[in-house]
C-alpha positions as a Markdown table, in Angstrom:
| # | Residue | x | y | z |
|---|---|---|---|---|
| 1 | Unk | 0.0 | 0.0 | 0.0 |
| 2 | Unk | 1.2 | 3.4 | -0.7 |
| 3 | Unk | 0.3 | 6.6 | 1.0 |
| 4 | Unk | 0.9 | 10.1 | 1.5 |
| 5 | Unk | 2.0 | 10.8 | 5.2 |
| 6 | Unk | 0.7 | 14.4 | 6.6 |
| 7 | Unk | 0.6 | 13.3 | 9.9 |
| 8 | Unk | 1.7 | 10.9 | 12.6 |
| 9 | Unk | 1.0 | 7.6 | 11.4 |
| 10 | Unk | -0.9 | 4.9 | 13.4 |
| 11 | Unk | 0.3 | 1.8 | 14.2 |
| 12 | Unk | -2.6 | 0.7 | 11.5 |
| 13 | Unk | -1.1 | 2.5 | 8.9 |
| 14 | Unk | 2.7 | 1.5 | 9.8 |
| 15 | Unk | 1.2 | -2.2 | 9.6 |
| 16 | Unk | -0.2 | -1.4 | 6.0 |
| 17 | Unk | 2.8 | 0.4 | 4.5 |
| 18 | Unk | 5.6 | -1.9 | 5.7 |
| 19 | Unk | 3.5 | -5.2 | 3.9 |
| 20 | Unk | 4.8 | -4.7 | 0.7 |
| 21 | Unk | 8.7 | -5.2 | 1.9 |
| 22 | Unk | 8.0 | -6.9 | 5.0 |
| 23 | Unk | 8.9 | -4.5 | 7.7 |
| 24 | Unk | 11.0 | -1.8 | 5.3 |
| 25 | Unk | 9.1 | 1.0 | 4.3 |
| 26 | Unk | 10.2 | 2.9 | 1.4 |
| 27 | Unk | 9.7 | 6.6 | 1.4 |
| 28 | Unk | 10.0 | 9.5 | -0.6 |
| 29 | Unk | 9.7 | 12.9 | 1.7 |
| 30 | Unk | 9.0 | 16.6 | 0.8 |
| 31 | Unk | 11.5 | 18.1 | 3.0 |
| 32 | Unk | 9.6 | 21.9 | 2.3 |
| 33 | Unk | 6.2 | 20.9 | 2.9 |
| 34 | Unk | 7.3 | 18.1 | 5.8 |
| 35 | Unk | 5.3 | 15.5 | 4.5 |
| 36 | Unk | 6.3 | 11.9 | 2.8 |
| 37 | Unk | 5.3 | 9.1 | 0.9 |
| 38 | Unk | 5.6 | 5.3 | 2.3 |
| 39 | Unk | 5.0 | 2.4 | 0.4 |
| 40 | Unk | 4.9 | 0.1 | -2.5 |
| 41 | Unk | 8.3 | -1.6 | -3.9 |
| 42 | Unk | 9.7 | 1.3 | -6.3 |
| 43 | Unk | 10.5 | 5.3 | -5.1 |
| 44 | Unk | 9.6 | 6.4 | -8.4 |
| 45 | Unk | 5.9 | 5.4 | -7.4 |
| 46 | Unk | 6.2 | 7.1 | -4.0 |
| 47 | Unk | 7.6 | 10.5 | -5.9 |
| 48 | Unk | 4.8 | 10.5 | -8.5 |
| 49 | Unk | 2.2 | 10.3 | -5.8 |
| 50 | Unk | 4.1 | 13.2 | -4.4 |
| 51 | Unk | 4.3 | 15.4 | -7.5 |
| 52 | Unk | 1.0 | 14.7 | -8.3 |
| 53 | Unk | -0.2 | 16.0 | -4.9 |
| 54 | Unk | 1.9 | 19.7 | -5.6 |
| 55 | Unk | 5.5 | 18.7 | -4.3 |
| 56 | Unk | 8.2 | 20.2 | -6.6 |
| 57 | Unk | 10.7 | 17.8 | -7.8 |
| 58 | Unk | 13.8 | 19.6 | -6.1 |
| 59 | Unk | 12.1 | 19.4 | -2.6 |
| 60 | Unk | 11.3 | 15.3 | -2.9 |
| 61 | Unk | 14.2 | 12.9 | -1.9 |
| 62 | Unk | 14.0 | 8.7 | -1.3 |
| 63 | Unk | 14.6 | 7.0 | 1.2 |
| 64 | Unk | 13.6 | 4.3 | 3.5 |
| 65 | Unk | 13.3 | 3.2 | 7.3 |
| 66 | Unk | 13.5 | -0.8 | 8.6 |
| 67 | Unk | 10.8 | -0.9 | 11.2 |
| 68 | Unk | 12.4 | -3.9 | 13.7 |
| 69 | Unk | 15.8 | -2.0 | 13.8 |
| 70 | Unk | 14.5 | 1.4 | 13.5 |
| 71 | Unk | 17.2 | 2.4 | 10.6 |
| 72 | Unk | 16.8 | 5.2 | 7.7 |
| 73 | Unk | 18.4 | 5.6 | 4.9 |
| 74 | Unk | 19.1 | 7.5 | 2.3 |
| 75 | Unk | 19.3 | 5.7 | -0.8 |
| 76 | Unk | 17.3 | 5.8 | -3.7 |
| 77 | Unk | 17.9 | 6.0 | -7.8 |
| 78 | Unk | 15.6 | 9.3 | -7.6 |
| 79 | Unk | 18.5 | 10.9 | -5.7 |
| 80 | Unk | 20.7 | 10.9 | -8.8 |
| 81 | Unk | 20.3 | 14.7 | -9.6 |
| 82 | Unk | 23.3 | 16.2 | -10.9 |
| 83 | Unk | 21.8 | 19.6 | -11.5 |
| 84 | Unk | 21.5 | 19.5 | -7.6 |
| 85 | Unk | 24.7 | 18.5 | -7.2 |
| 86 | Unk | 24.0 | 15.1 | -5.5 |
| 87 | Unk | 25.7 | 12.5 | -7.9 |
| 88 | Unk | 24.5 | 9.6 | -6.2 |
| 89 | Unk | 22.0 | 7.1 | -5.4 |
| 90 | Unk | 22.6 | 8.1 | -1.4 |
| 91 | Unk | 21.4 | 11.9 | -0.4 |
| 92 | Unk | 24.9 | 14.0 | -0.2 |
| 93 | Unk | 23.7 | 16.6 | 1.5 |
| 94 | Unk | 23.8 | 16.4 | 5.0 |
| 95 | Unk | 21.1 | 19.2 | 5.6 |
| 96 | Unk | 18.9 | 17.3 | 3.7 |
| 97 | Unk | 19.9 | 14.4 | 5.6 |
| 98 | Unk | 18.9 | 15.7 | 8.8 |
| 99 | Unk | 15.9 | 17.0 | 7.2 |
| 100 | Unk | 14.5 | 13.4 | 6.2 |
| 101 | Unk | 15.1 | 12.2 | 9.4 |
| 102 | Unk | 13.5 | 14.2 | 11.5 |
| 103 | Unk | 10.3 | 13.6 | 9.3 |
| 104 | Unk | 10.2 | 10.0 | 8.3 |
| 105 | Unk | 10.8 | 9.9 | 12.4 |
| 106 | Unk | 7.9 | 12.5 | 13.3 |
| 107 | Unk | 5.4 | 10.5 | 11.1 |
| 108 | Unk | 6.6 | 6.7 | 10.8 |
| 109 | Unk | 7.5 | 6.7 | 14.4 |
């Protein structure tokens, strides 16, 4: 199931977002508007949601958090954005960084 995350999510909701990978949510978060997208197996499907809701593309970054150990990361082929200066699959920025943690954390946990 995929969503889009405004709020703190239930435990319901955690439940339904971590099915498809079995605990690993992936997530795509709009570091302006502080809000994120969790679920389904592929990023891409996560930012389109996203996008389609009024995110801009240079605000939206992937990522993902493993529910048993509690974990995020940073990693996603929708990172690769040259013209932002971030030449690789993981987030580069630490700014960012610290910005997609503190909301995948706020809302997933």
């Amino acid at each position: 199931m995929l969503l889009i995350i405004r709020e703190r999510a239930s435990e319901e909701v955690l439940s339904s977002v971590a099915e498809d990978l079995k605990g690993y949510i992936k997530v795509v978060v709009d570091v302006r508007h502080k809000i994120l997208s969790a679920g389904g197996k592929m990023h891409v499907d996560g930012e389109r949601i996203l996008l389609e809701d009024g995110s801009k593309q240079l605000d939206v970054w992937g990522g993902g958090l493993d529910l048993e150990t509690g974990e995020v990361d940073f990693d996603s082929v929708i990172n690769l954005r040259p013209g932002q200066n971030n030449v690789s699959r993981e987030v580069l920025d630490p700014g960012i960084r610290k910005q997609m943690e503190a909301i995948i954390r706020a809302l997933l946990r």
